[in-house]
Structures are given as structure tokens and as C-alpha cells.
C-alpha positions as YAML, in Angstrom:
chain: A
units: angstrom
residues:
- id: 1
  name: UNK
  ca: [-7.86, -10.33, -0.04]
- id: 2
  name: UNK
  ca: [-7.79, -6.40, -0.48]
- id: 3
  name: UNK
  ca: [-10.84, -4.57, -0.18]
- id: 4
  name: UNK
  ca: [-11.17, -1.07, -0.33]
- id: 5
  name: UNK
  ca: [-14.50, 0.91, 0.73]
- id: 6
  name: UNK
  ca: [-14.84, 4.23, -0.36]
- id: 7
  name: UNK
  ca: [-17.58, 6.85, 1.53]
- id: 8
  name: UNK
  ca: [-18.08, 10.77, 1.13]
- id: 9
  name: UNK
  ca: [-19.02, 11.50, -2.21]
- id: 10
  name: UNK
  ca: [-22.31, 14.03, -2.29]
- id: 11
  name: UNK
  ca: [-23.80, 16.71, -4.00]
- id: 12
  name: UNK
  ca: [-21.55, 19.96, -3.25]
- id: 13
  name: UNK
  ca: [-21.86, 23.40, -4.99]
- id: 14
  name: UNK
  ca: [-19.49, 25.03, -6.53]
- id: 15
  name: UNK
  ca: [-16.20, 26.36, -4.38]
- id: 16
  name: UNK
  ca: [-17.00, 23.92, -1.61]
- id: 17
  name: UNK
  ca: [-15.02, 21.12, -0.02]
- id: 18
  name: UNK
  ca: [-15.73, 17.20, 0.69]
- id: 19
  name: UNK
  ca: [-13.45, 15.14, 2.10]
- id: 20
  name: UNK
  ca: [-13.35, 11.04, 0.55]
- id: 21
  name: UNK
  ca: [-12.19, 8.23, 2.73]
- id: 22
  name: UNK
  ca: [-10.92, 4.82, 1.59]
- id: 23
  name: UNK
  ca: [-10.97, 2.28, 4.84]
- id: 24
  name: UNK
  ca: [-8.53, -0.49, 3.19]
- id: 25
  name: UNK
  ca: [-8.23, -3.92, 4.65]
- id: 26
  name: UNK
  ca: [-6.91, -7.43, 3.66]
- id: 27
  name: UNK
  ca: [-3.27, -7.34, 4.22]
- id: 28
  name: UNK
  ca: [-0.83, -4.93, 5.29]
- id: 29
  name: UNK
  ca: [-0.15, -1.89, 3.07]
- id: 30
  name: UNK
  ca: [3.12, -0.39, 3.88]
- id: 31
  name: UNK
  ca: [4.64, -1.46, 0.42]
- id: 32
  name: UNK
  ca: [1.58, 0.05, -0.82]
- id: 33
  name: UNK
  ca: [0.83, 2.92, -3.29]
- id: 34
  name: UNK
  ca: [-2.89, 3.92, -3.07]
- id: 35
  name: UNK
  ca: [-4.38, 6.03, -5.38]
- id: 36
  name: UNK
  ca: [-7.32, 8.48, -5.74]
- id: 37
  name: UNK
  ca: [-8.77, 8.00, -9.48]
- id: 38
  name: UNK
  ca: [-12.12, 9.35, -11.51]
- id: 39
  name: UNK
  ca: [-14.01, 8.95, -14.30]
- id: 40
  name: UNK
  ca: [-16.57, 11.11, -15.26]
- id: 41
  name: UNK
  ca: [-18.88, 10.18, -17.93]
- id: 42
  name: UNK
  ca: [-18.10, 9.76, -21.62]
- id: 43
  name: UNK
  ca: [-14.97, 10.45, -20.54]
- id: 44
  name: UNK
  ca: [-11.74, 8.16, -19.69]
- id: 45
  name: UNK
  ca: [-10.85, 7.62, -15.88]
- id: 46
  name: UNK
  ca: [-7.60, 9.68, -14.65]
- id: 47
  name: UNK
  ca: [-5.09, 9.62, -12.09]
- id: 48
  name: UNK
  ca: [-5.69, 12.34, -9.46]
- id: 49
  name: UNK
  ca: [-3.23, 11.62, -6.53]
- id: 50
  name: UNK
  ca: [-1.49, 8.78, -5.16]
- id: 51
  name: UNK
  ca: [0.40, 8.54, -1.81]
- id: 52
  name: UNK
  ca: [3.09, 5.54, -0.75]
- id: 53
  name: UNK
  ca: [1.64, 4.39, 2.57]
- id: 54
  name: UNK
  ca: [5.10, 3.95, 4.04]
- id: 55
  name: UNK
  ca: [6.93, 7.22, 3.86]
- id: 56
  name: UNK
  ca: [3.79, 9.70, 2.80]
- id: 57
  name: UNK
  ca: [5.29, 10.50, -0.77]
- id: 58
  name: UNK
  ca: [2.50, 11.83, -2.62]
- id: 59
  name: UNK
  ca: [1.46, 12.98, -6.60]
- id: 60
  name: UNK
  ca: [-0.90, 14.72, -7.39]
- id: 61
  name: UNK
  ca: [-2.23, 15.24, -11.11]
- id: 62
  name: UNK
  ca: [-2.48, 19.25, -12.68]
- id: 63
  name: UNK
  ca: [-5.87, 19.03, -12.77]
- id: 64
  name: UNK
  ca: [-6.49, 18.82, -9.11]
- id: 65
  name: UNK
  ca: [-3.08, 20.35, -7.52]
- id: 66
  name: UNK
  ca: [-3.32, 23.08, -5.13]
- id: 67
  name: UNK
  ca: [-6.92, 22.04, -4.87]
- id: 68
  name: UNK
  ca: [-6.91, 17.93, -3.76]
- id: 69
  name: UNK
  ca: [-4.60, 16.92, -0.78]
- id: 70
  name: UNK
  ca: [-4.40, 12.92, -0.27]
- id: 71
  name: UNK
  ca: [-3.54, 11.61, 3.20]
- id: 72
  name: UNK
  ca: [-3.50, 8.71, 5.23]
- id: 73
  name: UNK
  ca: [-4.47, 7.55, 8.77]
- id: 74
  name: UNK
  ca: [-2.22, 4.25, 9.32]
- id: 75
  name: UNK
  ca: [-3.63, 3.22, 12.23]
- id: 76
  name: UNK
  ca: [-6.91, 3.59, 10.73]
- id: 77
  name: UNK
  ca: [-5.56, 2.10, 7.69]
- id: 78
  name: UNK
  ca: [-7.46, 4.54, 5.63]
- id: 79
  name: UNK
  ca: [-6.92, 6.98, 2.88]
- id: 80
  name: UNK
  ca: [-8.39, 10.36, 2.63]
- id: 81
  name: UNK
  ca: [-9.29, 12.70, -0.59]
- id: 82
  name: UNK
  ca: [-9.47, 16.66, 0.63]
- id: 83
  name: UNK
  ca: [-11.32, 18.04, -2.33]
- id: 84
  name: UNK
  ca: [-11.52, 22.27, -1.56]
- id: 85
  name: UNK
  ca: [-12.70, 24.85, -4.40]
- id: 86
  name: UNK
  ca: [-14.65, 22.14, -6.25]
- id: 87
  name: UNK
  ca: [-15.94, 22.74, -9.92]
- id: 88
  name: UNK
  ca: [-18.95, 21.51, -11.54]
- id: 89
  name: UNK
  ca: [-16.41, 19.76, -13.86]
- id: 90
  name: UNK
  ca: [-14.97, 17.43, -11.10]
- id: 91
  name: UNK
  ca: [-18.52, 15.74, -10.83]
- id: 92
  name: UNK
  ca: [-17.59, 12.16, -11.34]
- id: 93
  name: UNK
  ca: [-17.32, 9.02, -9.79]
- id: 94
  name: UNK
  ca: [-14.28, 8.86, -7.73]
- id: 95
  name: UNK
  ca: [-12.57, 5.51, -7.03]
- id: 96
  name: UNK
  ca: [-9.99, 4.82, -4.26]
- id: 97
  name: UNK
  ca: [-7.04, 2.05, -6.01]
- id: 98
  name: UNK
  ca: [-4.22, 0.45, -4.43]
- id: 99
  name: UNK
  ca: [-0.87, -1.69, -6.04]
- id: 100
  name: UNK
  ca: [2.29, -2.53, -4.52]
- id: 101
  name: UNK
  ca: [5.23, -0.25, -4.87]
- id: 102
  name: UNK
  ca: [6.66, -2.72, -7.76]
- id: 103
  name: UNK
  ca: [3.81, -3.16, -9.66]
- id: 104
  name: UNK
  ca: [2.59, -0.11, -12.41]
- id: 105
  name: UNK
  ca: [-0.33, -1.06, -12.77]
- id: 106
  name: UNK
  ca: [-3.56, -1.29, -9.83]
- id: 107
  name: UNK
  ca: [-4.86, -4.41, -9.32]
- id: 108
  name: UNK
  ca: [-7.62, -3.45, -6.15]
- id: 109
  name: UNK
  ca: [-10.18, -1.06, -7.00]
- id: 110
  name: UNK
  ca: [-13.15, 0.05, -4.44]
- id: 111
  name: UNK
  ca: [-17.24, 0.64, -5.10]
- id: 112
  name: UNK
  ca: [-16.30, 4.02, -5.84]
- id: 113
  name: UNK
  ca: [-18.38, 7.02, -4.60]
- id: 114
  name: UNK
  ca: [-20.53, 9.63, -6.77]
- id: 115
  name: UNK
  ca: [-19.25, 13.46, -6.48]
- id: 116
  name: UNK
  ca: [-21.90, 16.22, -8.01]
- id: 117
  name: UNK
  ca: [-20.59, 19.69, -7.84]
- id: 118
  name: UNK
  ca: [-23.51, 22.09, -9.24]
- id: 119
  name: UNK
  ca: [-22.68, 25.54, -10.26]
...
């Protein structure tokens, strides 16, 4: 069974950095596309990155590009969020999400961790 554990989120100001990790386990993920997602509230949860474990190919949504780098540590099996030049509108909860490369849609979803980013 997939699990995915997500740790990092804090309380930032404005123009600072945080880094998310998501320590996956459960199976082996190299047909894997994990993604970075948030949802802040009253509002609708959105794609920010995504990153095929095998082969690094990464997206990254308009929103957070140039800003938000996703990476990933196989042998640590974990996926990493690089958040720089944060906003007080990125304050959300961010959730780590991962699906196999033929699938659309994510099936495994972690805790997800709180991000506040005061001004």
C-alpha cells in the first residue's frame, strides 16, 4: 500500500524559503508521477509541480514557476518542494500526490502539511 508522509510546512514571512519533503513508501515508484498540490481555503486545490520519478521530467504550474523547484532523492525515495520568495498568498495546505504514469488521475494522497507565509 502507498503511503506518503509529508513534513516542512511552517510559518515563514514573506520572501523566505521552506523546503517540503514527501518520504513515499509501499511499492516501487519508478513508473511513478508524484505531484506537489494545495488548497488554500475557500478556495479549490491546484496542481503546483509534478516530477516522473524515473527520468526527472518535471511541470511546474504559472503560479509557482521560477519560484517552486520539485526534486527527488531515489534512494531516499522521497520528494522535495523548494518553495523561495514565498507570498502571503501561498499560505495553504500543501499535499504531496502520487499516480502511475498511465493513470490521469492521483489515487495516493499524504496528511498534507500547513504553510503560513505572513507579510
Amino acid at each position: 500500500q502507498v503511503q506518503l508522509v509529508e513534513s516542512g510546512g511552517g510559518l515563514v514571512q514573506a520572501g523566505g524559503s521552506l523546503r517540503l519533503s514527501c518520504a513515499a513508501s509501499g511499492r516501487t515508484f519508478s513508473t511513478y508521477v508524484m505531484g506537489w498540490f494545495r488548497q488554500a481555503p475557500g478556495k479549490e486545490r491546484e496542481i503546483l509541480a509534478s516530477i516522473i520519478w524515473s527520468g526527472g521530467t518535471t511541470y511546474y504550474a504559472d503560479s509557482v514557476k521560477g519560484r517552486f523547484t520539485i526534486s527527488r532523492d531515489n534512494p531516499k525515495n522521497t520528494v522535495y518542494l523548494h518553495m523561495n520568495s514565498l507570498k502571503p498568498e501561498d499560505t495553504a495546505v500543501y499535499y504531496c500526490a502520487a499516480r502511475r504514469l498511465t493513470n490521469t488521475k492521483y489515487p495516493y494522497w499524504g496528511q498534507g502539511t500547513q504553510v503560513t507565509v505572513s507579510s
